[in-house]
Structures are given as C-alpha cells and as structure tokens.
C-alpha positions in Angstrom: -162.2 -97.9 -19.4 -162.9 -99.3 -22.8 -166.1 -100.6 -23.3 -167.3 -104.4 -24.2 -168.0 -103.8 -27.9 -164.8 -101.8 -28.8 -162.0 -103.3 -30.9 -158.4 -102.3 -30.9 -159.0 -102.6 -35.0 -161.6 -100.3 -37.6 -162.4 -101.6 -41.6 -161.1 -99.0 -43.3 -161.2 -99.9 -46.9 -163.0 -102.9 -48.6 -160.1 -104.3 -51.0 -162.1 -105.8 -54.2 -159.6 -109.3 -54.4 -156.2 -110.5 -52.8 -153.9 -108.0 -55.5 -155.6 -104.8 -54.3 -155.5 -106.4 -50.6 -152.5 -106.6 -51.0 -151.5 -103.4 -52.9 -153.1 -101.5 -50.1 -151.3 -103.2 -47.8 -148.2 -102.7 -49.0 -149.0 -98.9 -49.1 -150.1 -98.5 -45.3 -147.2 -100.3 -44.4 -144.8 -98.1 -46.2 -146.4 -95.2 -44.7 -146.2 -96.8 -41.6 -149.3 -97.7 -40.5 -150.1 -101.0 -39.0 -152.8 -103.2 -41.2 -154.6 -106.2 -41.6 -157.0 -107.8 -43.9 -159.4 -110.4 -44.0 -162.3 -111.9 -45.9 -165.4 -110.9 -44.2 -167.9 -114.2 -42.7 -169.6 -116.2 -45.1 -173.0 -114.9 -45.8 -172.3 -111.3 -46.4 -171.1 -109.6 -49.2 -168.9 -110.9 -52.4 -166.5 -113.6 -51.6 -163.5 -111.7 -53.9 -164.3 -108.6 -51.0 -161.6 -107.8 -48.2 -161.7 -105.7 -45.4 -158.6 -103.4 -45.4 -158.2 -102.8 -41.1 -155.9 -100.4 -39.1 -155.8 -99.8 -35.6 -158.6 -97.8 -33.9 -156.1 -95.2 -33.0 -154.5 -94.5 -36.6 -157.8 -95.3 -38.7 -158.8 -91.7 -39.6 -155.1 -91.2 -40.7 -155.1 -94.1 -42.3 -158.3 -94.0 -44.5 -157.6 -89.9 -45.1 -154.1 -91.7 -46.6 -155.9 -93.6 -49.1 -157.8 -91.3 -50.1 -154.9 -88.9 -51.2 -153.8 -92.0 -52.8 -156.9 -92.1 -55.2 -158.5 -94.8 -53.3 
C-alpha cells in the first residue's frame, strides 16, 4: 500500500532556465524515460530554476543517465 506522502514523480535534476529544461528533456525522452518539468512555488529558489522529474520507478536510472551525460 503506498503511503499518504508518496508521489508517482521524484526531482531529479534542477534545469537552470527553459533551454536546459528543455535540453534535458529532450534527452530523457530519447532514452526513453518519461519526464516532466516545472517551475518550483513562488518563494523558493531562483525563478530561471526548473525541476527536471521522472517517475518514482525510473528516477535512479534516470538521474545515473544524466550523469553519464555530463550533467
């Protein structure tokens, strides 16, 4: 049973403006992974910052692809 606080979604990556967003995007989708992105709430952090997501169950794979992508 999943608990109340888990999402079907982890931040993997914080993209520094829409290009990069969408760069990395582009790259996890290619490899296919399933992503999102979003600016995180007003308050926190730089407005030009994105939060690169995958799903819960491919985030590992997903981030350790980035990684051997020089990100």
């Amino acid at each position: 049973m999943r608990s109340p606080n888990s999402a079907p979604w982890r931040v993997i990556y914080i993209a520094r403006g829409e290009e990069q967003a969408h760069q990395i995007e582009a790259l996890l989708s290619q490899a296919g992974f399933l992503c999102d992105w979003k600016r995180p709430a007003q308050g926190g952090g730089r407005t030009e910052d994105i939060e690169i997501k995958a799903l819960e169950s491919e985030a590992e794979e997903a981030r350790l692809y980035l990684m051997e992508q020089g990100l």
